[in-house]
C-alpha positions in Angstrom: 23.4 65.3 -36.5 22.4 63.0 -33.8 23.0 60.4 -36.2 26.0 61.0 -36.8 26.9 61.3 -33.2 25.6 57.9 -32.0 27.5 56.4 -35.7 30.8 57.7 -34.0 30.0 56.6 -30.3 29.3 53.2 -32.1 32.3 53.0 -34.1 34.0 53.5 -30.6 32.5 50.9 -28.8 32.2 48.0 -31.7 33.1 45.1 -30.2 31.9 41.9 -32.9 31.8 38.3 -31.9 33.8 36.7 -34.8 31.8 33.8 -36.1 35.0 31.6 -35.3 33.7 31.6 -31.9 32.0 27.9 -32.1 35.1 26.1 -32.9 37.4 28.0 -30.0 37.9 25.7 -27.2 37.4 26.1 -24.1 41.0 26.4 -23.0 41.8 28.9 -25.8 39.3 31.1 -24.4 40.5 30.8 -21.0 43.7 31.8 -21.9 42.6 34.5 -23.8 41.1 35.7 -21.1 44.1 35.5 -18.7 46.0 37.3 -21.4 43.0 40.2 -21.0 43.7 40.1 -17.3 47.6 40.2 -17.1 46.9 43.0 -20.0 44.6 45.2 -17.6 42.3 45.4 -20.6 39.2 46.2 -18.6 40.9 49.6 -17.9 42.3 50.0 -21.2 38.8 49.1 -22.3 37.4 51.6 -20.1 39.8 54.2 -20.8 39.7 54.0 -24.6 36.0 54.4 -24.3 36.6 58.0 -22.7 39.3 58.8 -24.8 36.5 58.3 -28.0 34.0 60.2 -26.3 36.5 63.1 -25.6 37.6 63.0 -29.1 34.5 63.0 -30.8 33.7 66.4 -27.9 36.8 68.0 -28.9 35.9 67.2 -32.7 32.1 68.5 -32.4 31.8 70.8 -29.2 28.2 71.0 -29.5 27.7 67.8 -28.2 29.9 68.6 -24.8 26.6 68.8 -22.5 25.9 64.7 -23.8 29.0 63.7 -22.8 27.8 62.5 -18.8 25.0 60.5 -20.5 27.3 59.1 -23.3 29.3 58.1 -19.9 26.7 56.7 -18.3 25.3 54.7 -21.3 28.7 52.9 -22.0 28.4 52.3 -18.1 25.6 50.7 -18.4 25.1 48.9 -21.5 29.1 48.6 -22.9 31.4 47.8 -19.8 34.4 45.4 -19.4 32.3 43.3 -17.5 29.6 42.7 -20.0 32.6 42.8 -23.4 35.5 41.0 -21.7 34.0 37.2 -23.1 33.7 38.6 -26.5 37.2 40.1 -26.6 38.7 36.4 -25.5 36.4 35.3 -28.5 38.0 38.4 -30.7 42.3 37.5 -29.5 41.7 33.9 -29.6 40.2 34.0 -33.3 43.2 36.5 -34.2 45.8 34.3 -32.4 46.5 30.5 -31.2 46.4 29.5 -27.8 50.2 28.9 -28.1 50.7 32.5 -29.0 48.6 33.9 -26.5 50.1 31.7 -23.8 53.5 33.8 -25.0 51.6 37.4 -25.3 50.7 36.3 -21.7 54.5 35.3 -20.5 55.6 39.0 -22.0 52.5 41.0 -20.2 53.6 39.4 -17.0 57.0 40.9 -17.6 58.2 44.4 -16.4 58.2 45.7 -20.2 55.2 44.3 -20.7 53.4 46.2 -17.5 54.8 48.9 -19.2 53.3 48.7 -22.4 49.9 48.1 -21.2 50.3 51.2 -18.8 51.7 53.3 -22.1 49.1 51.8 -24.6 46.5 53.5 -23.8 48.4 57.2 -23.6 49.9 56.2 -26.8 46.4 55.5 -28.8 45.2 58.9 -28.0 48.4 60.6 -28.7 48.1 58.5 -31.8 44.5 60.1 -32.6 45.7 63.2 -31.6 48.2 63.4 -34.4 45.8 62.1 -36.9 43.6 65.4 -36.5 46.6 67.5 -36.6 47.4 65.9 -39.4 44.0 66.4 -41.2 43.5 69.9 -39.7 46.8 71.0 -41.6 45.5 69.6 -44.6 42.1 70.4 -44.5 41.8 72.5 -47.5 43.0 69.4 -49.4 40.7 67.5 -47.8 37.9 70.0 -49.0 39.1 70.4 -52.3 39.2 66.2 -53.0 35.6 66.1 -51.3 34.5 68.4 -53.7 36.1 66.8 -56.7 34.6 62.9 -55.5 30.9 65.3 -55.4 31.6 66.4 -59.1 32.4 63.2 -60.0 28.9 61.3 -58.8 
């Protein structure tokens, strides 16, 4: 069970370095990171990470007393500080300097505030959805389970 726990804690927090990350330059990544800035990503960042933890609570209640020390441990060992580098690394492998030069112009903007305010609200609505979604259809989901077992 504890395995499982720390896979989903994981699978919150996987941040990968893309191997692109030799052949960005120096002044993509520095505009990446203004984008990241202008964004507010470290509270994004930091907000998503709670919104997992919560999720994976609300999803498996038994695991509510680890939540201060999953807290604590992305505090440590997985903050915005110690990620923001390898998200520049992760937007400017995704997109060119020219096109996070304009990401940048539209985060400046009042809309743009807006939607990186909203995004995070939205994601978790999002996920919140999703599990309404597969709770309604859960007996579905049990009865193709069981079929992909008969089928091994």
């Amino acid at each position: 069970m504890m395995k499982k726990i720390l896979l989903g804690l994981m699978l919150i927090g996987a941040v990968g370095v893309a191997s692109a990350e030799q052949t960005i330059s120096e002044s993509h990544k520095k505009a990446a990171l203004e984008l990241l800035k202008v964004m507010d990503m470290g509270n994004q960042f930091s907000d998503a990470l709670v919104v997992g933890i919560d999720a994976q609570i609300e999803a498996n209640p038994s695991i509510a007393h680890y939540r201060q020390a999953f807290l604590d441990f992305y505090d440590q060992h997985v903050n915005w500080k110690d990620v923001k580098g390898r998200f520049a690394i992760l937007y400017a492998s995704n997109f060119t300097q020219a096109e996070i030069e304009k990401l940048t112009d539209f985060y400046q903007t009042e809309l743009g505030q807006k939607v990186a305010k909203k995004t995070p609200d939205l994601m978790a609505q999002g996920m919140q959805l999703g599990q309404q979604l597969v709770k309604e259809k859960q007996t579905e989901l049990m009865r193709m389970l069981q079929e992909a077992d008969k089928n091994q």
